[in-house]
Every structure is written in C-alpha cells, then in structure tokens.
N, C-alpha and C positions, 0 to 999 in steps of 0.2 A: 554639755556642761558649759557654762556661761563662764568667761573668768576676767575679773574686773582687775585694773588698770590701778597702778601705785604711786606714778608720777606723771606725765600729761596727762592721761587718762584718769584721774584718781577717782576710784568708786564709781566709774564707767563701764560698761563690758566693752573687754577690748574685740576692736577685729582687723585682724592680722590681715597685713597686706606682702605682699612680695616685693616691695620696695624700699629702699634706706631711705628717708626724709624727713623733713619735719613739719607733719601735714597737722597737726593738730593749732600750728599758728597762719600756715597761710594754707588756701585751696590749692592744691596741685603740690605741693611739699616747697622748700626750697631747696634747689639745688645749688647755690653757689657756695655753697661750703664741701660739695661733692657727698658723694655715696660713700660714706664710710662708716661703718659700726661705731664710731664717735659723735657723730652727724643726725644719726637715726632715734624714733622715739620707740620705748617699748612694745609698741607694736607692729615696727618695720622688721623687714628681714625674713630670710627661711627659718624656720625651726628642725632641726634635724630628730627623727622620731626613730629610731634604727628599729627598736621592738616594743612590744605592745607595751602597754603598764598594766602590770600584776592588779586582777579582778579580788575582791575582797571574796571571799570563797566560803560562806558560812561563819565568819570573824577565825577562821582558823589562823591567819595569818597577816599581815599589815604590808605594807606594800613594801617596805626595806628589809624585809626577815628572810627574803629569798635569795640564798647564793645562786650566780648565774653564771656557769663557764662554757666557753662553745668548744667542740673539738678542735675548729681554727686554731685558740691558742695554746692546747695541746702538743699540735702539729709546729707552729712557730717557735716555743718554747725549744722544742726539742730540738728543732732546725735552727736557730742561735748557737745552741749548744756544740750540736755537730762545726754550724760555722766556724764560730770561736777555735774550736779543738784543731780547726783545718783541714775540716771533712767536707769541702765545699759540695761534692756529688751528691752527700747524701742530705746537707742542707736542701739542696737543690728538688730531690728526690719529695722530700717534705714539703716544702712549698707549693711544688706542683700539683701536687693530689691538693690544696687547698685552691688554689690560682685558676684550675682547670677550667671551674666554673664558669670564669666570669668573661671567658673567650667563645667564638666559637671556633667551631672544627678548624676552619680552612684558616684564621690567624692564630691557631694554635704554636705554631714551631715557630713562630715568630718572637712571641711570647716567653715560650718555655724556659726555665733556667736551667736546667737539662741539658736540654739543648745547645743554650748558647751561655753556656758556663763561666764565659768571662764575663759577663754581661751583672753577675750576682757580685757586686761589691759592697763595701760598708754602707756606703750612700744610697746606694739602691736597698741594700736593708733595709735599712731605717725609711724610706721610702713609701716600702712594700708592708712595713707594720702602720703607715702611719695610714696608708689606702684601707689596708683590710680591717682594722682597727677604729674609722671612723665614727664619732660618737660613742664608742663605746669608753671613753675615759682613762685609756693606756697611756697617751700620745707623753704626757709631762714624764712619767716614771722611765718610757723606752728613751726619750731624749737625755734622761740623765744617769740611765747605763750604759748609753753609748756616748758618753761626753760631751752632748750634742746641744744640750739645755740652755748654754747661754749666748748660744748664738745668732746671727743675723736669719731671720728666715721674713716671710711675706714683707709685711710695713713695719717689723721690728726691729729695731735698732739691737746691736749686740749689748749684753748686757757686762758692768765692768765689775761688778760683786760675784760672788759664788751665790745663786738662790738654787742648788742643786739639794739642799736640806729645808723644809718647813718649818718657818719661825717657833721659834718656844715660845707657849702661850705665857701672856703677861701675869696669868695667874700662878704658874709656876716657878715665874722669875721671882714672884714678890714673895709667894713663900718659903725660896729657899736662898739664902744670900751667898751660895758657893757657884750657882748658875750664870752665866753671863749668857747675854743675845748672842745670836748664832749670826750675827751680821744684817742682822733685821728690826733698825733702830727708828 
C-alpha cells in the first residue's frame, strides 16, 4: 500500500527513510539544523509498528472496534498495586515472569528484581512500564499516576502548568457557561 505525503510530499508517495532531515529541499538532507524530530520532513524517522494492524475480516469489523489487552498489563497492573501496597517481593514476583523474556539465561540474575529487590524503585517503575509499554500508547496516562507528567525528561523542558488533565473541548466550553478551561487557554 502506497501512502502519499501531506506536506513536503503533498500527493507524492512517501518513501520513508531512516534518517531526520530535510531531503525534499536539498540532496543529501540538511544537516545544520541537526537531527531532531523538529528538523525532519514527514517522511524521515523510524516508525514504530509494535503489532500488526487488524485485517478487515469479511467487513465483520473496522480496524478501531477491537479491544486489545496483553497479559503484560495484567501482570503490571497487578504488580503496581502490590507495589503501591508495599508488597515489593510480590511486585517483583510479577514483573519477572513478564521481564524473563527479554534476558537470556546467563544475564538473568542480573536482571531480576527478585533477586535484586533494592534495585525495584519508583524510578525504575516507571522505567520498566515505559520499556515494556513502548508504542503501545500508556506512557502519558503511567506518567501522570505517578506524578511524573510534567517533568523534565529527553529534550523536554519541565513543564510550569498542570497538563496532567485533557483540555475541555471548545465545544463544551461554549455550550455551557458554568465550565471554565482546565488551564488550557
């Protein structure tokens, strides 16, 4: 499937390259603005694909009507919980049977939070949801149960508002005049 381009590209097919730049104005991209997701034209960069996209299946179904849960967050759920409660062994216990995977054997105990029980802290929580979690669309909700949401992380400035709540849509504000913005002006 061909898929055409909206802005450099406009009604072009794109084709994705593995690099940030901005190759649609000069050959070879320019680089003196650096590599950075600001920099780059919509066809630069990784795309991260974690799972297939849902097959139309006899029109039985449309591609957003499928709820998708993995046992992972099953296990994590639960393992928060225990955390939180200050059950750290059996947080731990939890995590590992998901974790196990992605080691092998012999750096296993390395690893393990079982094992090295001190090693399982807030930080590495949120850590470890945001690894196993990849792509998968958690990372905002987990950062703002753990009050994590407006902080300084990669090239992000910390942030000096509360956006730990989703603006109320403008449609809502204007039909009811007892609603104020949530901080989102």
């Amino acid at each position: 499937t061909k898929v055409n381009g909206t802005e450099e590209y406009n009604g072009r097919p794109l084709r994705f390259v593995d690099m940030v730049g901005r190759f649609s104005e000069k050959p070879g991209g320019r680089w003196s603005e650096g590599s950075h997701v600001t920099t780059g034209e919509e066809n630069s960069g990784v795309r991260l694909i974690k799972f297939p996209w849902l097959p139309m299946s006899e029109n039985l179904f449309q591609f957003n009507s499928a709820t998708e849960i993995r046992l992972a967050e099953i296990y994590y759920a639960l393992a928060e919980c225990k955390y939180r409660a200050g059950n750290k062994a059996d947080a731990a216990k939890l995590l590992d049977a998901v974790r196990k995977r992605n080691f092998p054997d012999a750096a296993w105990p390395a690893n393990s939070y079982e094992a090295n029980i001190a090693s399982l802290t807030d930080d590495e929580f949120v850590k470890d949801l945001g690894r196993e979690f990849i792509g998968e669309r958690h990372r905002r909700t987990d950062l703002v149960r753990w009050d994590r949401f407006g902080l300084q992380w990669w090239d992000k400035a910390p942030d000096a508002k509360d956006r730990s709540v989703f603006p109320i849509p403008a449609r809502a504000l204007n039909s009811n005049s007892l609603l104020k913005p949530n901080g989102f002006e």
